[in-house]
C-alpha positions in Angstrom: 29.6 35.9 -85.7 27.6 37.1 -88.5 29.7 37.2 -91.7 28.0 37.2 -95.3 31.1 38.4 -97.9 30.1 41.0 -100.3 31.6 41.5 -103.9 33.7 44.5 -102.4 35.0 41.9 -100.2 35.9 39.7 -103.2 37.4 42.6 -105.4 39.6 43.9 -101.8 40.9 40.7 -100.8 42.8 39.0 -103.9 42.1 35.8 -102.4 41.9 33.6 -105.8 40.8 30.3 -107.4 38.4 29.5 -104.2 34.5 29.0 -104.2 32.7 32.2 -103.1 28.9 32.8 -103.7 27.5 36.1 -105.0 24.1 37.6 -103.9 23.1 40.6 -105.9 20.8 42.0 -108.6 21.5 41.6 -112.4 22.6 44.5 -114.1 23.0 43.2 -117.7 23.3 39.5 -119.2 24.8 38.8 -122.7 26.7 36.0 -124.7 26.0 33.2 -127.2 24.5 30.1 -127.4 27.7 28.8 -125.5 28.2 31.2 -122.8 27.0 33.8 -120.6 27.9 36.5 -118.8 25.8 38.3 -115.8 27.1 40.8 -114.3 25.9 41.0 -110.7 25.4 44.0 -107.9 25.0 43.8 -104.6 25.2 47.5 -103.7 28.9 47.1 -101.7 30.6 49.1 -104.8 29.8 50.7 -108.0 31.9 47.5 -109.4 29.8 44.7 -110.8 30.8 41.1 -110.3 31.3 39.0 -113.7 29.5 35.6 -113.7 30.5 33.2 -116.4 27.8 30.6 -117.5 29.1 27.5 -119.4 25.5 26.9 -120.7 26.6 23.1 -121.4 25.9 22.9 -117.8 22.8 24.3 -117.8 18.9 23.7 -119.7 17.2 26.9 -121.2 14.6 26.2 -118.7 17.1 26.3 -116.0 18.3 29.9 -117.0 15.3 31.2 -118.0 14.4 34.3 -115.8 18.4 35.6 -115.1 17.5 39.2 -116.7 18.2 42.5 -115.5 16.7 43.4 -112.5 16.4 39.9 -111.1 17.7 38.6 -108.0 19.7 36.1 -107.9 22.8 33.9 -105.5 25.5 32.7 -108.0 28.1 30.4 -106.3 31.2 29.6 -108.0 35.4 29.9 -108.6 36.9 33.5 -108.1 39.3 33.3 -110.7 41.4 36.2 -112.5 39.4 37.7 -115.3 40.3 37.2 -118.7 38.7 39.7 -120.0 38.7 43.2 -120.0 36.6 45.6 -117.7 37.2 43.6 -114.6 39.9 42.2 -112.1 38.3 39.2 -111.1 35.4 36.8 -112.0 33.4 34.2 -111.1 33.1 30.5 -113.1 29.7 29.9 -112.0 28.8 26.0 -111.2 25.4 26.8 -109.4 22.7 29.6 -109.1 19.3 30.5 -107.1 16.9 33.0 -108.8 14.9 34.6 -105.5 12.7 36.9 -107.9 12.9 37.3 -111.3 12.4 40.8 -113.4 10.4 40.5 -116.6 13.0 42.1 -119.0 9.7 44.2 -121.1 8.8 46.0 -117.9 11.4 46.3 -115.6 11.9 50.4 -115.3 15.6 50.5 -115.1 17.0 49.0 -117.9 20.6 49.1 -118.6 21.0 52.7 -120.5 21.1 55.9 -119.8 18.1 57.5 -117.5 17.1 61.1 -116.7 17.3 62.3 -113.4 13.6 63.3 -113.6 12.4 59.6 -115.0 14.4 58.2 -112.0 13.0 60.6 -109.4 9.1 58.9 -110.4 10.9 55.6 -109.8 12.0 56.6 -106.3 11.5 52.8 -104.9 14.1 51.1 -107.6 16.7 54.2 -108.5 19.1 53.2 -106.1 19.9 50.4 -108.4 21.1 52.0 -111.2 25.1 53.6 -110.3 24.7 56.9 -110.2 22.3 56.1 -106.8 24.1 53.6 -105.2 27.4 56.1 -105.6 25.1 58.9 -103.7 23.9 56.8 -101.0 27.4 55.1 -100.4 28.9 58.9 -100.3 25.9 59.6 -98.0 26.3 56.8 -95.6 30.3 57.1 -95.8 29.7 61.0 -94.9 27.4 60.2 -91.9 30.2 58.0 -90.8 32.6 60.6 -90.7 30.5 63.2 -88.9 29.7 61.1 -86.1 33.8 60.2 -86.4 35.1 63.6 -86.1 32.4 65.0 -83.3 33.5 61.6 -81.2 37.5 61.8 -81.9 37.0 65.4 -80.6 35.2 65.2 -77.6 31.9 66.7 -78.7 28.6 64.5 -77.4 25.8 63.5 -79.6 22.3 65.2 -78.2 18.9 64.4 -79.6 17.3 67.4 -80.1 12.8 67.5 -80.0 11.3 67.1 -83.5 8.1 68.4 -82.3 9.0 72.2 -80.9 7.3 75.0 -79.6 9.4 77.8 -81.0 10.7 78.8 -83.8 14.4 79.3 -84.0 14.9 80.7 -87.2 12.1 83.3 -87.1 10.9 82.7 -90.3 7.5 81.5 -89.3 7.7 78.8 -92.5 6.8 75.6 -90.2 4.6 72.4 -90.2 2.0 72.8 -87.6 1.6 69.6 -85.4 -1.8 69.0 -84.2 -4.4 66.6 -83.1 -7.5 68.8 -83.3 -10.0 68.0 -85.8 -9.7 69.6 -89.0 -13.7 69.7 -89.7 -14.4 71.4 -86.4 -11.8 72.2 -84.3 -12.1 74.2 -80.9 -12.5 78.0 -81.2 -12.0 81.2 -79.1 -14.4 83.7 -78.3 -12.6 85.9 -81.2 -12.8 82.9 -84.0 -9.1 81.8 -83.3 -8.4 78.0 -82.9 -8.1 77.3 -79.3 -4.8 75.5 -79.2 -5.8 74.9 -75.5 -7.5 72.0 -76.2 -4.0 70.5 -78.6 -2.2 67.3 -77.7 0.6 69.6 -76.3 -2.1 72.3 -74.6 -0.5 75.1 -76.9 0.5 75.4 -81.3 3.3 73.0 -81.8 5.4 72.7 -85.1 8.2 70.5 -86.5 11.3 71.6 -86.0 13.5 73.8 -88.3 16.5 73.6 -86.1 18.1 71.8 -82.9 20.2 75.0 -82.0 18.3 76.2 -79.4 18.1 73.0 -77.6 22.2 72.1 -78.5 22.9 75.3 -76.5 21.1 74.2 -73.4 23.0 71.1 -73.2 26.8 72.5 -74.4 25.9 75.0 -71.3 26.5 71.7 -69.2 28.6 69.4 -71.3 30.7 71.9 -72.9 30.9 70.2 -76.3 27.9 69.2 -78.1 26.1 68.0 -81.6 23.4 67.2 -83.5 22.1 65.5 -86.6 18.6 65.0 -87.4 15.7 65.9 -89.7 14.7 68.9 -89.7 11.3 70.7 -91.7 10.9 73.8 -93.6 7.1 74.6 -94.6 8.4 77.0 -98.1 6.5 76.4 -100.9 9.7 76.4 -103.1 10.1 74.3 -105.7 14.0 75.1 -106.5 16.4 72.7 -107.1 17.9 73.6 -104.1 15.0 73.1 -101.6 13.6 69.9 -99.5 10.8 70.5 -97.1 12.5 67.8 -95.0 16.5 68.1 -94.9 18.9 66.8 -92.5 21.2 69.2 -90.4 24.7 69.2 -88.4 24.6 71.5 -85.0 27.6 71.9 -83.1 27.3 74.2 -80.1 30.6 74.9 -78.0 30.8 76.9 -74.8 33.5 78.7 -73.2 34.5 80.1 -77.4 33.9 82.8 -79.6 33.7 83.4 -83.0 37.1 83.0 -84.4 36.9 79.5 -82.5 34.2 78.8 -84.3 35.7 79.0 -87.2 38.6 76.8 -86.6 36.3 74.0 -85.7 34.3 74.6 -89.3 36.8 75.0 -91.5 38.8 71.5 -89.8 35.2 69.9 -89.5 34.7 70.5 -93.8 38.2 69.5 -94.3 38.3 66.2 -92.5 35.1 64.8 -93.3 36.0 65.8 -97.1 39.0 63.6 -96.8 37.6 60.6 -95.3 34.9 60.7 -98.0 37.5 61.2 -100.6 39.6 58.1 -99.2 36.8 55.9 -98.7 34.8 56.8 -101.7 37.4 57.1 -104.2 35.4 54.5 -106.6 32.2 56.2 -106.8 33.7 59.8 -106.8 35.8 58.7 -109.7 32.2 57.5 -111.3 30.1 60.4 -110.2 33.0 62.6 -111.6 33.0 61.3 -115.3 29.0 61.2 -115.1 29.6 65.0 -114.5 32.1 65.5 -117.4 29.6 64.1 -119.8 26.8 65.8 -118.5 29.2 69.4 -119.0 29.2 68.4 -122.6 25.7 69.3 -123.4 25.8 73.0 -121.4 26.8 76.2 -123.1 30.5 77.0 -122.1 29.3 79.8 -120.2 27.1 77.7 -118.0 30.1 74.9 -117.2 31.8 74.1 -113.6 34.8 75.4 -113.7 36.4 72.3 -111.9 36.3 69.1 -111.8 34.3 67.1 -109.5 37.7 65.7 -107.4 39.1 68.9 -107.9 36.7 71.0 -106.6 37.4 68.5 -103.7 41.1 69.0 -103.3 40.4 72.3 -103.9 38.6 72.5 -100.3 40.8 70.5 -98.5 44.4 71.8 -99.4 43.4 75.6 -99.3 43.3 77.8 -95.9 40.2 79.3 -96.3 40.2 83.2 -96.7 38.1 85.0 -93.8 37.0 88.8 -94.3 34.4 91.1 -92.8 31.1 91.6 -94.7 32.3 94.9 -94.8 35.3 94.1 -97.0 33.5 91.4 -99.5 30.8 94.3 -99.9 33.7 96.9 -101.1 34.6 94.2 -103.3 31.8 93.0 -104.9 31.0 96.7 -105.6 34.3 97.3 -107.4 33.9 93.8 -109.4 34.0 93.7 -113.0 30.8 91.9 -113.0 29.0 94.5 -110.9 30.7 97.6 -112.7 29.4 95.8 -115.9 25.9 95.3 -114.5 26.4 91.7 -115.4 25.1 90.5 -111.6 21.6 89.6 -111.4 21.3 91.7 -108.2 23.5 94.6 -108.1 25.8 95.6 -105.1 25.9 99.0 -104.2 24.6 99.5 -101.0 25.4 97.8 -97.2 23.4 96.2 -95.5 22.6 94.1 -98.8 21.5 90.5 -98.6 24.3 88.6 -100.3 23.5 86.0 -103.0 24.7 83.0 -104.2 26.0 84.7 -107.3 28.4 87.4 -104.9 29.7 84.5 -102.7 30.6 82.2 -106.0 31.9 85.5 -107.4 34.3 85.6 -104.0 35.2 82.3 -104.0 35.6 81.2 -107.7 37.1 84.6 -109.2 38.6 86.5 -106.5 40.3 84.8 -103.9 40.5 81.3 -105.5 39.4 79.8 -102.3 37.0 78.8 -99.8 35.9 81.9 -98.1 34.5 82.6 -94.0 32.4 86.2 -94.3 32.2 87.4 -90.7 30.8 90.2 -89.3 27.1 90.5 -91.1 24.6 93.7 -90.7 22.6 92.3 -87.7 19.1 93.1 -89.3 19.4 90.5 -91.8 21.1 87.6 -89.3 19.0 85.8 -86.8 18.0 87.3 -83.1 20.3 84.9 -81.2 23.4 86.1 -82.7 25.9 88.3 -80.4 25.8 92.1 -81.1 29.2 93.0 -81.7 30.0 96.6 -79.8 31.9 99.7 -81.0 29.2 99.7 -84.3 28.5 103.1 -86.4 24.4 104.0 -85.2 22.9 102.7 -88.1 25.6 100.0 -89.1 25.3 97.7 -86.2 26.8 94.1 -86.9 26.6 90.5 -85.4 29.5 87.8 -84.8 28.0 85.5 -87.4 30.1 83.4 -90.2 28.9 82.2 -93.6 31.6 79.4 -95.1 31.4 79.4 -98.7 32.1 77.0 -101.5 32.6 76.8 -105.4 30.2 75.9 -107.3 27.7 76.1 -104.2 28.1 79.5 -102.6 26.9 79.5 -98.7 27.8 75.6 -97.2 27.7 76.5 -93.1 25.9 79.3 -91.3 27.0 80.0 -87.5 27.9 82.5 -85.1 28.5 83.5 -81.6 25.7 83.2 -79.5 24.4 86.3 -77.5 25.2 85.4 -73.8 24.2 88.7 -72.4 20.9 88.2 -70.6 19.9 92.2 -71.5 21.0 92.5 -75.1 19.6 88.7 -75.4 16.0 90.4 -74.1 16.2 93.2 -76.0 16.1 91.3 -79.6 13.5 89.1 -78.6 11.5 92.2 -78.4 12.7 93.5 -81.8 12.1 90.3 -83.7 8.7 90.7 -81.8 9.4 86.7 -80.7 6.8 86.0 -77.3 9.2 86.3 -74.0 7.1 83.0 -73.2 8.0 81.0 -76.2 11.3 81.2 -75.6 11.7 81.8 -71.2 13.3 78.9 -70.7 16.5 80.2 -73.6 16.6 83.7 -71.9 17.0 81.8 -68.7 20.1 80.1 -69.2 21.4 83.9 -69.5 20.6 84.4 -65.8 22.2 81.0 -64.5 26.3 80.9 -65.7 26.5 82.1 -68.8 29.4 82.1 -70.9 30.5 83.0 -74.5 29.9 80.2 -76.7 29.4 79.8 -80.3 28.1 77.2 -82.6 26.9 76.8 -86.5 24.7 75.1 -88.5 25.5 72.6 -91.9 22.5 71.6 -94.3 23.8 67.8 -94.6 22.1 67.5 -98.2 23.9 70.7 -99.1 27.2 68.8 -98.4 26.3 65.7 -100.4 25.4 67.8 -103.2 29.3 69.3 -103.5 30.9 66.0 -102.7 28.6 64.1 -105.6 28.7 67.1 -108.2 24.9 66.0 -108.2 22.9 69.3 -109.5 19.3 69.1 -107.7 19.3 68.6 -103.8 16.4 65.4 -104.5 19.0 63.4 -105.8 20.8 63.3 -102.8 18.3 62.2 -100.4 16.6 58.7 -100.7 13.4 60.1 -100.4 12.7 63.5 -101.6 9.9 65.8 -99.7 8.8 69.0 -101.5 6.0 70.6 -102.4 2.8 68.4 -103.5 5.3 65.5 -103.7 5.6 63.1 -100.6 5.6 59.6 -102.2 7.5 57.0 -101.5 
C-alpha cells in the first residue's frame, strides 16, 4: 500500500517524539553560526514544517546549497516546538539535497510578489502561499462537485470538445481544422471548402456541454458535466479566460423552480465543504485580502470579509424575483435616480450589468439573489417561452444566481421541449436546422420538461479565494496573445 506522510499528516496527527522524514521545498533558512532553521513545504498545507539544524553536526560543505527554493528530504524527531509560530518541529539528524536553488537567481524569494510578476513566473508561482491556497481550494472544490452530483444521483457524462454547433450563439469560437493554412481547398465562390476538413464540415472547440447533457438526461434522467470549455473573445478583462472550465447539470422530468432548488443547494454545499476543508488557506487568503484593502480608496473596498462573504452565502435563503420586479427596482434606486450607475435603468428589456445585480444583492436585499423570468431576446434560443406574455414583452424561464462582490455566478433555465416553439427560434436566431437536427429531434421522440444551468468553475474559485483577476485562479492562464506555459 502506498503511503508517503506529508507535513499535514505530521501537524494532524499529534503523534510526538518519533522519527518522521520531511520532503519538501525550502521556503526560508536563518540562524547563527550554531543553528539553523529551514522551514520546509511540501504543498499539503499552507503551514511550513520547522527543521532545526545543530550545525555541530554538520560541515559548511555539508550544508552548503539548503537555500530557498531547494529541494530537499530532512529526516529527524517530531518534537513540540519551542518556539513560537509553529506547533510542532523537527530535530533534524540527517538530510538529502535533490536540487539546489542558487539563492541570487531563484525568482521567488521569500517577500512579497505582485500578482503580475508571478503571472510571468507561471511554472514556479504555485510555490509561493498565496498559489498553493488557490490550487488546494481548487482541487478541494472539484472534490466536492463530483461529491454532491454522486450523493444525489446525477451521472458524470463527457461531453465532445470538438463540436459542430454552437450552443451559445455567439459565434466567438476556435475553429478546428486540418486544412492547410497556405492553400487550403476553395469553392467555386472563394469560400473554404470545409468538405475536404478532417470532420468533412467547419468544426470548433466547444463553448458549452449543454446541448449534449440534454441528450443524455433525456435517457438517464440526472446528468453533469465538467470540462474545458473555449471562448474565442478578444477580451483582455480581468474577468475573461479564453479556456475556462464549466459545471452542466441537466435534469429531466423539472422545471424552473426545480431548477433552482438544485442551484441554490448545489452553491451552498460545495461552499461548505470548501469552508470545512480549507479553513487554513481561507483563513490565509482572507488576511492577504485585508492587506491588499488597505491600499484602495474606501469607496473601492469589499464590503465583507472574505469568510464572511462566505457564510454570507451559505446561511441566507436566497431571494428570487422576476426580471420584471429587479427592473422596477433598479429604476427607483438611489444610485440610478442619482445617475450614479455607469449604465442607467430606465427601460425593459435592458441587459443587466454587473453593477445592477451587486446593487440587488449587496444594498437591497442583503442576500444572494435568483432573477427569473428574463426578456427572451436577450437569453439564449434554447430557453422555454413562457406563455400568457404582453406582444412585445415576451419572456423566457431562465435564472441568473447572483453573488456579492461578483454579481452573475450561475446561468440556467428551463429547456424548450416543444418541438414547434423549439423550431421556430432556431429560425429566429437564424441557427441552420442542419447544425442542430439531431437537438430538434429529441423534441419529436418523448420529450419532457426538463431544466438545467450552467456554473463558470473559475468564477466560483474567484468568490471562494477573494482572488481579484480570474488568471489567478487557474494553473495556467489562456487569454489573448498569452498561451505560455
Amino acid at each position: 500500500m502506498f503511503k508517503q506522510e506529508t507535513i499535514r499528516d505530521m501537524f494532524d496527527t499529534g503523534h510526538m517524539d518519533r522519527t518522521v522524514t520531511v520532503r519538501g521545498w525550502v521556503r526560508t533558512r536563518r540562524g547563527n553560526a550554531y543553528v539553523s532553521f529551514v522551514n520546509v513545504n511540501d504543498g499539503s498545507t499552507i503551514n511550513n514544517m520547522q527543521c532545526v539544524f545543530d550545525l555541530s553536526r554538520f560541515t559548511e560543505e555539508q550544508f552548503r546549497g539548503i537555500d530557498t527554493g531547494a529541494a530537499v528530504s530532512i529526516t529527524g524527531k517530531l518534537v513540540a516546538s519551542q518556539g513560537a509560530g509553529q506547533s510542532v518541529e523537527v530535530q533534524a539528524t540527517d538530510f538529502t539535497l535533490f536540487g539546489g536553488a542558487d539563492p541570487e537567481t531563484y525568482p521567488i524569494q521569500p517577500k512579497k510578489h505582485s500578482l503580475e510578476f508571478l503571472r510571468e513566473k507561471g511554472h514556479l508561482r504555485v510555490r509561493t502561499n498565496t498559489f498553493s491556497a488557490v490550487y488546494r481550494i481548487r482541487h478541494t472544490l472539484t472534490f466536492a462537485i463530483h461529491d454532491y452530483f454522486n450523493r444525489h444521483g446525477f451521472f458524470n457524462v463527457h461531453s465532445p470538445i470538438i463540436t459542430g454547433s454552437d450552443a451559445e450563439g455567439a459565434g466567438e469560437m476556435f475553429r478546428v481544422t486540418t486544412l492547410s493554412m497556405d492553400r487550403p481547398p476553395r469553392n467555386e465562390d472563394g469560400t473554404i471548402n470545409y468538405k475536404e476538413d478532417f470532420f468533412g464540415k467547419e468544426t470548433n472547440l466547444t463553448v458549452s456541454g449543454q446541448l449534449e447533457a440534454e441528450l443524455a438526461a433525456l435517457a438517464l434522467g440526472k446528468v453533469y458535466t465538467f470540462g474545458p470549455t473555449f471562448r474565442a473573445e478578444n477580451s483582455n478583462t480581468s474577468r475573461h479566460l479564453a479556456e475556462f472550465w464549466m459545471i452542466e447539470p441537466e435534469v429531466a422530468f423539472t422545471d424552473i423552480n426545480g431548477n433552482m432548488d438544485l442551484a441554490e443547494d448545489f452553491l451552498k454545499s460545495v461552499i461548505r465543504y470548501v469552508i470545512e476543508h480549507c479553513h487554513d488557506d481561507i483563513k490565509f487568503l482572507s488576511q492577504r485580502l485585508v492587506e491588499e484593502e488597505k491600499s484602495k480608496p474606501q469607496d473601492q473596498r469589499s464590503p465583507m470579509e472574505l469568510m464572511e462573504k462566505l457564510r454570507f452565502v451559505v446561511e441566507n435563503d436566497f431571494e428570487r424575483l422576476t426580471y420584471t420586479e429587479a427592473v422596477k427596482i433598479l429604476r427607483d434606486s438611489k444610485p440610478n435616480q442619482k445617475k450614479q450607475f455607469e449604465y442607467p435603468v430606465n427601460d425593459w428589456g435592458i441587459d443587466l450589468q454587473s453593477e445592477h445585480e451587486r446593487y440587488l444583492v449587496e444594498k437591497h436585499f442583503k442576500k444572494p439573489v435568483i432573477l427569473t423570468g428574463y426578456p427572451a431576446k436577450i437569453k439564449a434560443f434554447y430557453m422555454r417561452l413562457n406563455e400568457g406574455c404582453e406582444p412585445g414583452r415576451e419572456t423566457v424561464a431562465a435564472m441568473d444566481i447572483l453573488f456579492p462582490g461578483i454579481g452573475e455566478i450561475v446561468g440556467g433555465s428551463q429547456r424548450e421541449e416543444r418541438y414547434d416553439v423549439l423550431l421556430d427560434k432556431v429560425k429566429q436566431f437564424h441557427i441552420p436546422e442542419e447544425s442542430v437536427w439531431w437537438y430538434l429531434e429529441t423534441r419529436k421522440f418523448g420529450t419532457v420538461p426538463h431544466a438545467g444551468f450552467g456554473l463558470g468553475f473559475e468564477r466560483l474559485m474567484m468568490f471562494l479565494t477573494g482572488m481579484g483577476n480570474v488568471r489567478d485562479v487557474i494553473p495556467f492562464p489562456r487569454t489573448p496573445k498569452n498561451c505560455d506555459f
